[in-house]
Each structure stands twice: as C-alpha cells, then as structure tokens.
C-alpha positions as CSV (number, residue, x, y, z in Angstrom):
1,X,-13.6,-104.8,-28.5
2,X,-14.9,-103.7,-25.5
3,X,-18.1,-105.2,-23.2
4,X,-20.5,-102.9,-21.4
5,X,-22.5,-105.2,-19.0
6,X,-25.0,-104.5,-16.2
7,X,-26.4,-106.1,-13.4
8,X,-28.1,-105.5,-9.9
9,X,-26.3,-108.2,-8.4
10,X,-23.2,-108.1,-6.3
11,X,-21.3,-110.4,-8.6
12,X,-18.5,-110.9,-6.0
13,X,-20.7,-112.3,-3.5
14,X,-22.2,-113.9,-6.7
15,X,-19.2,-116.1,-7.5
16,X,-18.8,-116.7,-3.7
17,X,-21.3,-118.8,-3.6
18,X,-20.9,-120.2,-6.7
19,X,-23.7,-119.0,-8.2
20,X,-21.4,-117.0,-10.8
21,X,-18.5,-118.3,-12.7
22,X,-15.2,-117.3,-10.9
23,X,-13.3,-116.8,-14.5
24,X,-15.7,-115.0,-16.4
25,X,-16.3,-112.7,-13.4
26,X,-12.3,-111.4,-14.0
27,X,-12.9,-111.0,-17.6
28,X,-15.8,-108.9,-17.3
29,X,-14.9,-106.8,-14.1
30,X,-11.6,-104.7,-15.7
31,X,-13.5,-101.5,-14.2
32,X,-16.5,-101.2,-12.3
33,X,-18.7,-98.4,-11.6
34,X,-21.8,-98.7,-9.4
35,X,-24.7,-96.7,-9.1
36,X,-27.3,-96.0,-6.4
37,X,-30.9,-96.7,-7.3
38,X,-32.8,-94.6,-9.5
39,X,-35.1,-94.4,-6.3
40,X,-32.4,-92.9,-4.4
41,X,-31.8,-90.3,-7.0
42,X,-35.2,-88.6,-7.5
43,X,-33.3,-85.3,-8.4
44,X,-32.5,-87.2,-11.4
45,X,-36.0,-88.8,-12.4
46,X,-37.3,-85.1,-14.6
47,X,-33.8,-85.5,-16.5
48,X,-33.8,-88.6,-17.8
49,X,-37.5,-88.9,-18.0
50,X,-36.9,-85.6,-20.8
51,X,-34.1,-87.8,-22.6
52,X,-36.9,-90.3,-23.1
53,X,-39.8,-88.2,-23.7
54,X,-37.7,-86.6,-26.3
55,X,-36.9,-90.1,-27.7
56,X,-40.7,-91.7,-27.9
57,X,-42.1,-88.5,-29.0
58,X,-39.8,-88.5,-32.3
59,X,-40.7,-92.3,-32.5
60,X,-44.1,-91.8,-32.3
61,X,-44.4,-88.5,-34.3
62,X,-46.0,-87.2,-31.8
63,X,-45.7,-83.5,-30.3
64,X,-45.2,-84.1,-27.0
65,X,-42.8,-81.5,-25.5
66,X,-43.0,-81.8,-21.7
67,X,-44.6,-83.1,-18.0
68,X,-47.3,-81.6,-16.0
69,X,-45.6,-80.5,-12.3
70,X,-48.4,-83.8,-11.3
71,X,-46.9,-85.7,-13.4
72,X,-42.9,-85.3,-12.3
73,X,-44.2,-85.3,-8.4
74,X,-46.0,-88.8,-9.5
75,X,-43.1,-90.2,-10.9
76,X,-40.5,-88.8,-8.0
77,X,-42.8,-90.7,-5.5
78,X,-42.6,-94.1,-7.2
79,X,-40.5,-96.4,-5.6
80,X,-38.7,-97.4,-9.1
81,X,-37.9,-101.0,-8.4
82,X,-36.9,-101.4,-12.2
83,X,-35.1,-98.4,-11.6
84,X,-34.2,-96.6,-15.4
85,X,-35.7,-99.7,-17.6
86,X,-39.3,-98.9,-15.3
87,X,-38.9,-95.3,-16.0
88,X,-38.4,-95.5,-19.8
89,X,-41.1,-98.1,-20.1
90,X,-43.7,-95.7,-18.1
91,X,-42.5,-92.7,-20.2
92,X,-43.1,-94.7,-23.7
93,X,-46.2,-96.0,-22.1
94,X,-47.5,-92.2,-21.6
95,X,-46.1,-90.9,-24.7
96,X,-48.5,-93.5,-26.5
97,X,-51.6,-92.6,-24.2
98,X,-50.9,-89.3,-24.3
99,X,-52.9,-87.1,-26.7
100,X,-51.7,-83.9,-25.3
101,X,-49.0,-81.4,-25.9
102,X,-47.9,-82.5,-21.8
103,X,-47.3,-85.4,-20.1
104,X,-50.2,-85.0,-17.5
105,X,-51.2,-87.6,-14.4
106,X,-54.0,-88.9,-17.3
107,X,-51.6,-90.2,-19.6
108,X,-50.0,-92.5,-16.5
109,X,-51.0,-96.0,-17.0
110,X,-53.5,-98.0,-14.8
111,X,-50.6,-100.1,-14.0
112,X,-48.8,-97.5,-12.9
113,X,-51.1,-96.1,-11.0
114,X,-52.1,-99.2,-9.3
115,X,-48.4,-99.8,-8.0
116,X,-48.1,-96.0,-6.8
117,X,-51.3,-96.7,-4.5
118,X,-49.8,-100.4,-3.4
119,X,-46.9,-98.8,-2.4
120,X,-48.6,-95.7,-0.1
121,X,-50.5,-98.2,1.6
122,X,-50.3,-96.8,5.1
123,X,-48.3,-93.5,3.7
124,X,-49.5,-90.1,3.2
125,X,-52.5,-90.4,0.9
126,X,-51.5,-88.5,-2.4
127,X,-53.9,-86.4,-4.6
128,X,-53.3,-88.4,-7.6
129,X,-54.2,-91.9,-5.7
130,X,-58.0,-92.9,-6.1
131,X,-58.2,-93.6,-2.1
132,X,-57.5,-89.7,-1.9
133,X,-60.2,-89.0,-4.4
134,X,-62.3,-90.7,-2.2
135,X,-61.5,-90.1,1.0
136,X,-61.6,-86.2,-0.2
137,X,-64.5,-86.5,-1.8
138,X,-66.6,-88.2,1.0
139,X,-65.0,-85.2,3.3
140,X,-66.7,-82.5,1.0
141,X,-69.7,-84.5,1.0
142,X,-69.7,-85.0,4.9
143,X,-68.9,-81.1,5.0
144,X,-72.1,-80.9,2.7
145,X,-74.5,-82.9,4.5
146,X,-73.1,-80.8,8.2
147,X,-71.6,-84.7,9.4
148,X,-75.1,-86.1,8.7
149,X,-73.9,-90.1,7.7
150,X,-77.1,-91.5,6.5
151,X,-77.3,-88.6,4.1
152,X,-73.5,-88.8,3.1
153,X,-74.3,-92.6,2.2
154,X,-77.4,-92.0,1.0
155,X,-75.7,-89.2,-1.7
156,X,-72.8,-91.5,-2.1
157,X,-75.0,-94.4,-3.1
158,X,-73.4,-96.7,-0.9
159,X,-74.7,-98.2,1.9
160,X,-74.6,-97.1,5.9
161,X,-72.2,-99.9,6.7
162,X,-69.9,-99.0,3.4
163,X,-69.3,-95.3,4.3
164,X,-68.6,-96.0,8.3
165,X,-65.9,-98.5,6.5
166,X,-64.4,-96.3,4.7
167,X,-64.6,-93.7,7.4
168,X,-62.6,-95.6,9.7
169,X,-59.9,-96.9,6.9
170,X,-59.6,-93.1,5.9
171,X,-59.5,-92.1,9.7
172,X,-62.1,-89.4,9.2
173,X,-63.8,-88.1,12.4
C-alpha cells in the first residue's frame, strides 16, 4: 500500500514545534516532492484549467469545448490562494453557469469576480473589473459632455459630489 498525502505546510518545521507528530511525520515523508504555487505557475493555469473543463463538461453533459482569450487572462491574474482545488472549483462553477459553447468572462462567478477586484485594489485596473467599467465609462461620458462635470453627473444620474469622488479614486483629470 502506498499513501499519497498533501499539504501546504512545512511539516518539518511542523513537528519542530510540536505542532506535528515527530513519528508519523517519518512514516509519511519516504519521498517528498514540492511544488511552487499554482500562482507562480500561470503558464500552467490554460492546462489544467482544460483537464477540468474537459472533466465537468462530461459530468454535466454539457458541450462546453474551450475559454474565451478573457477568460484564461482572468484566471492567469488571480492570485490562486487555493491554488489547483480554487481553480477546479471556479472551472466547475463556470461550467455550470455557462450556457455557451466557451468559457467566456460571463460564466465567472460573482465570487470570483469579487476577489479578482479585492485583489487589484491599487493595481492596474483590468477590463473585466466593474471599477474599470466605470471608470471607462465615466471617461467616454466626460469625452461626451467636452469635460463638462455637472453634465457627466447629471447623465450619469449621480450626484456632483459622487462623480468628483469617483474622479479622484479613478485619478481622472
């Protein structure tokens, strides 16, 4: 019999300080092989995401046979702190929202999408972010209106106050 175990613990500094029994560590460590985090390895992330589209799409009987170039550069620029387990949940989660023959930014959950603008927070706004919606979309408008704000706001629907807010968190001039 042989056991296949997995952790993202050092489980030598582990049994150091005793948080990690000393004898069960030797029985378990005969060979060990480490990896670098999936977010360290975005060449990977279109590979293994097409293992598991391949397995949730037979699951699900569904048709699904591949990713929008959107959706890969979404998932490259997550930070993958579950590393693979993340990835396959957010792949099964797509396949199932998905009612398209490709994965597409749409079929990304909310949740997903939520994290992905936590974590740009003072990054390079990305297109697939709602801050960049907005902040593009009050630009065109601006552009529209010749840099007229009480017009901007007023086609906006927000208020005076709201758009010089968002002007200055979006560092638009």
């Amino acid at each position: 019999m042989r056991i296949i175990a997995a952790t993202n613990r050092n489980l030598r500094k582990e049994v150091e300080t005793n948080h990690f029994r000393e004898d069960l560590f030797y029985r378990i460590s005969v060979f060990q092989i480490e990896l670098t985090p999936l977010r360290e390895r975005t060449i990977d992330i279109e590979e293994i995401a097409s293992h598991f589209l391949k397995v949730f799409s037979n699951k699900t009987n569904k048709r699904v046979s591949g990713f929008s170039k959107s959706y890969i550069d979404s998932l490259k620029s997550h930070e993958w702190r579950g590393n693979i387990r993340e990835l396959k949940n957010v792949i099964e989660r797509s396949v199932i929202l998905s009612t398209a023959d490709v994965l597409d930014i749409d079929s990304l959950s909310g949740d997903f999408q939520k994290i992905q603008l936590e974590n740009s927070k003072g990054k390079t706004l990305s297109a697939f972010d709602l801050a960049s919606a907005e902040k593009i979309h009050i630009q065109k408008v601006l552009n529209y209106t010749n840099g007229n704000k009480t017009e901007t706001a007023r086609l906006l629907n927000i208020a005076l106050t709201t758009l010089y807010r968002k002007l200055e968190e979006y560092k638009i001039s």
